[in-house]
BANU-408267 format. One record per residue (C-alpha): residue number from 1; residue in one letter; chain; x, y, z. Coordinates in nm, 3 decimals, m for minus. Layout:
% BANU-408267
pos,code,unit,east,north,up
NUM,a,A,X,Y,Z
...
This chain:
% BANU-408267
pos,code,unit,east,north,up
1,x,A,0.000,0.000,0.000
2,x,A,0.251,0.206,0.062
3,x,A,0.452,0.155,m0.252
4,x,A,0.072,0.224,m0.423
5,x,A,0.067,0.565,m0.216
6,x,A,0.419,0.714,m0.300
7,x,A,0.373,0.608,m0.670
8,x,A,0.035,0.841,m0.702
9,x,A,0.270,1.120,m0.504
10,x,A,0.527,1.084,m0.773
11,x,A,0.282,1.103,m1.061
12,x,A,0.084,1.371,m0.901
13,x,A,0.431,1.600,m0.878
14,x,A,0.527,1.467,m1.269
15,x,A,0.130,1.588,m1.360
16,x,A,0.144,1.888,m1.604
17,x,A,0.046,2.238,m1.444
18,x,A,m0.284,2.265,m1.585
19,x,A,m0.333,2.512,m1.891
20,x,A,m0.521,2.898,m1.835
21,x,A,m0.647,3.121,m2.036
22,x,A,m0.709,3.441,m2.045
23,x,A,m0.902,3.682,m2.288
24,x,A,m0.754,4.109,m2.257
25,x,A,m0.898,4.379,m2.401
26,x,A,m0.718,4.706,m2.426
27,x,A,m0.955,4.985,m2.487
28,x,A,m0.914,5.376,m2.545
29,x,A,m1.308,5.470,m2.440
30,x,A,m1.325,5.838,m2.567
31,x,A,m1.443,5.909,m2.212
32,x,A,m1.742,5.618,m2.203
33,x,A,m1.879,5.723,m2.503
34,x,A,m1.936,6.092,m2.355
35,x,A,m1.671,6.239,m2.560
36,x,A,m1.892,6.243,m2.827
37,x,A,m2.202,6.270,m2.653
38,x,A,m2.280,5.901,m2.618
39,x,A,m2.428,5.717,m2.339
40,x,A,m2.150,5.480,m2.146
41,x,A,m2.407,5.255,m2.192
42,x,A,m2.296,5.177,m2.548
43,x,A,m1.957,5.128,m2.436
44,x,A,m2.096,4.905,m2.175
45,x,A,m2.265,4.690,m2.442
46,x,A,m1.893,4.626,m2.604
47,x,A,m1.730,4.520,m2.338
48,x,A,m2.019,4.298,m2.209
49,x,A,m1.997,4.117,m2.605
50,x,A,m1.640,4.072,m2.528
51,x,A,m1.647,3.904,m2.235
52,x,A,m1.291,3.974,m2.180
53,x,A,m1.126,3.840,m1.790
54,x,A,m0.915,4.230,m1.795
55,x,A,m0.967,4.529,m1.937
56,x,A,m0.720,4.807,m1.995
57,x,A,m0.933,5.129,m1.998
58,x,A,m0.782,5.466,m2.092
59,x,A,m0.972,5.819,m2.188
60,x,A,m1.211,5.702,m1.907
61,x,A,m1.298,6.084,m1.805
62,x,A,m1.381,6.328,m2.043
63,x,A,m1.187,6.565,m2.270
64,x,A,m1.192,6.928,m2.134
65,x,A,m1.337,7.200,m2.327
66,x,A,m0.958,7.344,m2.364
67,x,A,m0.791,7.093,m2.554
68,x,A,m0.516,7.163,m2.788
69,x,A,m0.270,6.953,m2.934
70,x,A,0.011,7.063,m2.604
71,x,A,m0.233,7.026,m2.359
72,x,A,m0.547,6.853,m2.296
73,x,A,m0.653,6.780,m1.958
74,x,A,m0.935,6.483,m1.849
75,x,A,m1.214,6.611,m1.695
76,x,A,m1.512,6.474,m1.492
77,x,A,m1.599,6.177,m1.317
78,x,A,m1.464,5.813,m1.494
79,x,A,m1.658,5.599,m1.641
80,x,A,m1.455,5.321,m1.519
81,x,A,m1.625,5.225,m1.168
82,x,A,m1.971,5.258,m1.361
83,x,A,m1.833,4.968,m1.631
84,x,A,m1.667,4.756,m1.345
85,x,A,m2.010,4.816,m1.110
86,x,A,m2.224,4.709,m1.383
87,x,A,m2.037,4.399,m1.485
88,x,A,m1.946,4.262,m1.142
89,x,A,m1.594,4.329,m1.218
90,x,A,m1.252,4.418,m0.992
91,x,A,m1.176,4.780,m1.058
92,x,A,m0.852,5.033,m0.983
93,x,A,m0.820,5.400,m1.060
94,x,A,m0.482,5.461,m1.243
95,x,A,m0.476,5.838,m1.060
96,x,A,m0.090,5.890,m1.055
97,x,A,m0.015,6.216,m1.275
98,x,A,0.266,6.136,m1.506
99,x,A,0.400,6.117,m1.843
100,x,A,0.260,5.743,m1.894
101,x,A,m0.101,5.817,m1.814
102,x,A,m0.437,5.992,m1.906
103,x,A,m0.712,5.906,m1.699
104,x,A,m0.680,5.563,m1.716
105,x,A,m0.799,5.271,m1.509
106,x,A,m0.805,4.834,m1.522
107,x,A,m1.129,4.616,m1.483
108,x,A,m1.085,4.245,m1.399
109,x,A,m1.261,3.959,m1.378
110,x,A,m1.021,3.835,m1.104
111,x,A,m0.879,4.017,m0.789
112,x,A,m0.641,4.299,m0.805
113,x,A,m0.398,4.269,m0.539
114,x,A,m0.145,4.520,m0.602
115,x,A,0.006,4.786,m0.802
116,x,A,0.302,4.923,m0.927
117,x,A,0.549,5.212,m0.782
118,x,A,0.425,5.427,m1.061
119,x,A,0.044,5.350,m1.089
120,x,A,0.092,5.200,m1.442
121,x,A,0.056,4.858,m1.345
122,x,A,m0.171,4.619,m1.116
123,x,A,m0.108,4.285,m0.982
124,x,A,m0.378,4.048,m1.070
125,x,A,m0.445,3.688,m0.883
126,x,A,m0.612,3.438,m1.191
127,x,A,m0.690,3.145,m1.001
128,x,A,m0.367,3.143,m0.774
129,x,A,m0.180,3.233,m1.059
130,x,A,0.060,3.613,m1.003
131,x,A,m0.045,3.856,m1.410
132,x,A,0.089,4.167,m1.419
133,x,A,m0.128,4.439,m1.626
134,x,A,0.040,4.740,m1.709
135,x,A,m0.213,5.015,m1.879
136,x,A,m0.061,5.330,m2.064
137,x,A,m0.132,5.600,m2.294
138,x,A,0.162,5.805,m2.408
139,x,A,0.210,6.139,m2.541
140,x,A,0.080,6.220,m2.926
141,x,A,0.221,6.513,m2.925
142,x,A,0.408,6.547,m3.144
143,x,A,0.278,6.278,m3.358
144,x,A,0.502,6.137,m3.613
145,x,A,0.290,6.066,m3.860
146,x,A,0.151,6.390,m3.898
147,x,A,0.507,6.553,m3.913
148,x,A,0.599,6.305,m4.179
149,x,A,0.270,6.417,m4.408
150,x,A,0.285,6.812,m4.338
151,x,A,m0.039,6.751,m4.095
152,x,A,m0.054,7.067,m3.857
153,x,A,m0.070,6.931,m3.535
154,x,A,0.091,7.128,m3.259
155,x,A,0.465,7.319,m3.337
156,x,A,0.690,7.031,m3.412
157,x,A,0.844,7.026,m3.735
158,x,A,0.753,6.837,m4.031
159,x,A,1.009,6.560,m4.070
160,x,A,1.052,6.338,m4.366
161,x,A,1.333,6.053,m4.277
162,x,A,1.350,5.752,m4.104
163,x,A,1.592,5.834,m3.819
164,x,A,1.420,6.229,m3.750
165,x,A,1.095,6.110,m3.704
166,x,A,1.307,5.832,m3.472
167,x,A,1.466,6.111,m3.264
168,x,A,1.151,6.287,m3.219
169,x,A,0.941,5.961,m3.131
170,x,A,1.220,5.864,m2.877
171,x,A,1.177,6.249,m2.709
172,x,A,0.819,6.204,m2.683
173,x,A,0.774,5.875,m2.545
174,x,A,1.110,5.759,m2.376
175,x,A,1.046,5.887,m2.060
176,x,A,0.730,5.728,m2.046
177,x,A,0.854,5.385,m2.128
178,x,A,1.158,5.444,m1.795
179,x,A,0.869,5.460,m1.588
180,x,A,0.750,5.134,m1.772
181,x,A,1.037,4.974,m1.731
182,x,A,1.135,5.104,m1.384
183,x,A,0.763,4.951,m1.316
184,x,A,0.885,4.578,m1.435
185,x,A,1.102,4.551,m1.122
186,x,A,0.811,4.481,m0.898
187,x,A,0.669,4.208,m1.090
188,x,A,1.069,4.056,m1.148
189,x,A,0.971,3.679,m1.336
190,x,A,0.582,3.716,m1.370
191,x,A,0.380,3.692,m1.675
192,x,A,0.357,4.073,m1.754
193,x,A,0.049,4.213,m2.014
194,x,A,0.082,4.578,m2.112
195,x,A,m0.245,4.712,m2.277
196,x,A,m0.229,5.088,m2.410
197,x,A,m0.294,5.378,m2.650
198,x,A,0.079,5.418,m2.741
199,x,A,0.018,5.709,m2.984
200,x,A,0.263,5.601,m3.194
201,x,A,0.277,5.294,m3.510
202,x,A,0.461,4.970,m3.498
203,x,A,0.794,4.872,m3.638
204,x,A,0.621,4.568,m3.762
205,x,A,0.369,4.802,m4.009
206,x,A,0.526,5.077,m4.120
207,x,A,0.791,4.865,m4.371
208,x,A,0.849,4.899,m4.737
209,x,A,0.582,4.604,m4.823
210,x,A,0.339,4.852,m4.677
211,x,A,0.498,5.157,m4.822
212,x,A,0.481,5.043,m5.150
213,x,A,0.114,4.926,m5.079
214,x,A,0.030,5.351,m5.002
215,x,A,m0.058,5.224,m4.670
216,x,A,0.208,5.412,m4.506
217,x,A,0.455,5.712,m4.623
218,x,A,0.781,5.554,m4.550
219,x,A,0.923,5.241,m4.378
220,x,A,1.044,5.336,m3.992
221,x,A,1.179,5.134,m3.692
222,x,A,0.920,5.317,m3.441
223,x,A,1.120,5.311,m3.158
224,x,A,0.873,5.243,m2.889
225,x,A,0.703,4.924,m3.006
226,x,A,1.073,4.781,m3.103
227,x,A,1.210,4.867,m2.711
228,x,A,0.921,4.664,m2.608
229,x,A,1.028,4.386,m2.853
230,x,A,1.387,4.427,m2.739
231,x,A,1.279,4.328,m2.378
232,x,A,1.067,3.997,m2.510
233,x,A,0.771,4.146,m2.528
234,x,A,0.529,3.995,m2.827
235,x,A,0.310,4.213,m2.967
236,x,A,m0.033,3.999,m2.920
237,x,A,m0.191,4.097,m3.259
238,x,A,0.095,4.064,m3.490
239,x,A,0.175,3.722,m3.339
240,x,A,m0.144,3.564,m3.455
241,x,A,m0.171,3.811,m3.803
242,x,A,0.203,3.892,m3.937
243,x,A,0.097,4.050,m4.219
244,x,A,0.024,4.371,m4.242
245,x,A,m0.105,4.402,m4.598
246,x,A,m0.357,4.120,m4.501
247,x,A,m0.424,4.317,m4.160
248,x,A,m0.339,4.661,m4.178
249,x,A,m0.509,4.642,m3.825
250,x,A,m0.603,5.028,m3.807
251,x,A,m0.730,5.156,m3.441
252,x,A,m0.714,5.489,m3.487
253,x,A,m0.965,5.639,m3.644
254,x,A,m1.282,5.502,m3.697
255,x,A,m1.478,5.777,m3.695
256,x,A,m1.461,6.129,m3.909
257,x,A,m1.225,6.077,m4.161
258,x,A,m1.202,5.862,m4.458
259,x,A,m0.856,5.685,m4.554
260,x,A,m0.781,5.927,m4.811
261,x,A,m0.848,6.161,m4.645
262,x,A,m0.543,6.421,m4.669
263,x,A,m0.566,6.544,m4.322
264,x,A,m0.527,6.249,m4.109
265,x,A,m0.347,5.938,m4.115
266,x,A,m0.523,5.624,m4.035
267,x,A,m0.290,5.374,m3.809
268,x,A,m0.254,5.106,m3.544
269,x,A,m0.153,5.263,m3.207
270,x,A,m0.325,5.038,m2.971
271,x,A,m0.167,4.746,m2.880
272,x,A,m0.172,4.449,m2.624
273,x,A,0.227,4.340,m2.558
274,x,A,0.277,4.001,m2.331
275,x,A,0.558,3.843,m2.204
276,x,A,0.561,3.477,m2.018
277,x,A,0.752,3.445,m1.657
278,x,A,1.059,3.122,m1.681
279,x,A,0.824,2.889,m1.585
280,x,A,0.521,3.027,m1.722
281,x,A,0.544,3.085,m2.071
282,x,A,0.284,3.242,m2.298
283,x,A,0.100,3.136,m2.623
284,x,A,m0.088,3.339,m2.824
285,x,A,m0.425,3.171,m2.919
286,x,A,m0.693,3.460,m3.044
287,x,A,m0.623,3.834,m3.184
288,x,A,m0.868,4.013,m3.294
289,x,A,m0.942,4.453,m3.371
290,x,A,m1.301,4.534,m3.249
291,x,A,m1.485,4.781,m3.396
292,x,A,m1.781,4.958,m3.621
293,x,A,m1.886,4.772,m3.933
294,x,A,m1.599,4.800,m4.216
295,x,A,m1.319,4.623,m4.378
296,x,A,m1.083,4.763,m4.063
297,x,A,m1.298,4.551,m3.750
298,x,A,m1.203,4.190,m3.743
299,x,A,m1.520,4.182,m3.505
300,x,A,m1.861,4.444,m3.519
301,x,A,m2.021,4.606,m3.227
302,x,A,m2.267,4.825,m3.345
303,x,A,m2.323,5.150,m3.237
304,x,A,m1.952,5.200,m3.206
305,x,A,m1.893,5.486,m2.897
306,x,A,m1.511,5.555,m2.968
307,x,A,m1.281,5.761,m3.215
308,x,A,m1.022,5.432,m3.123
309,x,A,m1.107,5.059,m3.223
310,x,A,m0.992,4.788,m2.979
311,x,A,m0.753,4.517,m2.926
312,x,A,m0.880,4.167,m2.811
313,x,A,m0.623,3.892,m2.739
314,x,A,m0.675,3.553,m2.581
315,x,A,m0.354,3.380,m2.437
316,x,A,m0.297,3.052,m2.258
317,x,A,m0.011,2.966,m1.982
């Protein structure tokens, strides 16, 4: 008997650790809906089609009346504890003021637990299991792709190589992404998600495939996106659709301009980045962009609330 017991010990210890999986969302809100004078109950609606176990909310407050392209505070109350109160779900205030945030905030299906030195990350318990979700929006001013197509857009210069509109997409966003990675030390080896309105493109669309396509002016190592990659983050998206002629994957903008139109620039800017812990890692299983009907939504809500589309991933560890 006991010979029977320490054999069912031994295979119990050699048993697999069973698989989990998770579904994010990362999703720039337009302040509920009531940026453009819609009801949060719309935004509401896409979440609740979604389903998704975490939610990386940013715009949750309102844009003030006095917004310009250098400044642009949030204003009001956030729509964030409404979403979370209405869907049962775990909810923290990102209220920090710095260079990483704009009235964000994270929903979860599963406890939050902690948070990060700088307020751009939460610690998240999935069924005993330590995730790390770090929620940003960085700086679009100035944006890069308007100074590479002579779009006014606050005073920056219009730029028209590769390694200016480099320099002046590292000055916007780098000290953002120190904070980021000054964050990272408090998970150390966890499984780390960062959801986010990065206000800038990806290395991985802007290439010369896509330039010669018209979807983009020229091809440029965005800085930002490529740091991320540096550090073993996968971007969540690309990993399940490569191709960016097959998915040009646009979040920003659904709504008032067309393609063509000469006066905007339509792009992907919202992203969902994951990397595994040592003995945790990460596969990518769903990727999807959310939005109003059109060629550009890989899934349709309809009404649509926001000027951004979203990002939907599914992983398993």
């Amino acid at each position: 008997m006991r010979q029977k017991l320490l054999g069912l010990v031994l295979c119990a210890l050699a048993a697999p650790l069973q698989a989990e999986t998770l579904s994010i969302m990362s999703f720039n809100i337009f302040g509920g809906g009531a940026s453009d004078g819609k009801p949060v109950d719309e935004t509401l609606a896409v979440i609740r089609a979604m389903d998704p176990d975490i939610v990386g909310l940013q715009e949750t407050r309102l844009i003030s009346e006095i917004c310009e392209a250098e400044y642009c505070p949030a204003d009001g109350a956030s729509a964030a504890a409404v979403l979370a109160a209405e869907l049962g779900y775990y909810y923290y205030e990102q209220t920090q003021e710095n260079v990483a945030l704009w009235s964000n905030a994270v929903i979860s299906r599963y406890p939050i637990i902690g948070q990060s030195n700088n307020d751009l990350g939460v610690q998240i318990d999935v069924n005993g299991t330590e995730i790390w979700l770090f929620n940003i929006q960085l700086d679009d001013e100035p944006y890069q792709p308007y100074q590479a197509l002579g779009i006014e857009y606050g005073p920056a210069p219009f730029v028209n190589t590769e390694p200016e509109l480099i320099k002046w997409a590292t000055r916007t966003r780098s000290p953002a992404l120190d904070l980021l990675f000054a964050d990272f030390t408090k998970p150390g080896d966890a499984i780390i998600i960062i959801t986010g309105d990065f206000g800038e493109p990806s290395a991985l669309d802007w290439t010369e495939a896509t330039v010669e396509a018209g979807l983009h002016p020229l091809a440029v190592q965005w800085p930002t996106t490529q740091r991320l990659a540096d550090a073993g983050f996968v971007d969540a998206y690309r990993a399940i659709w490569p191709d960016p002629l097959e998915k040009p994957a646009f979040t920003w903008t659904p709504r008032w301009t067309t393609e063509d139109d000469p006066e905007d620039h339509h792009d992907r800017i919202d992203y969902i980045f994951v990397r595994g812990a040592t003995d945790r890692p990460v596969t990518m299983r769903e990727a999807a962009i959310v939005g109003e009907p059109g060629i550009r939504s890989d899934i349709i809500i309809e009404p649509w609330p926001s000027d951004h589309r979203a990002v939907f991933a599914i992983v398993e560890f």
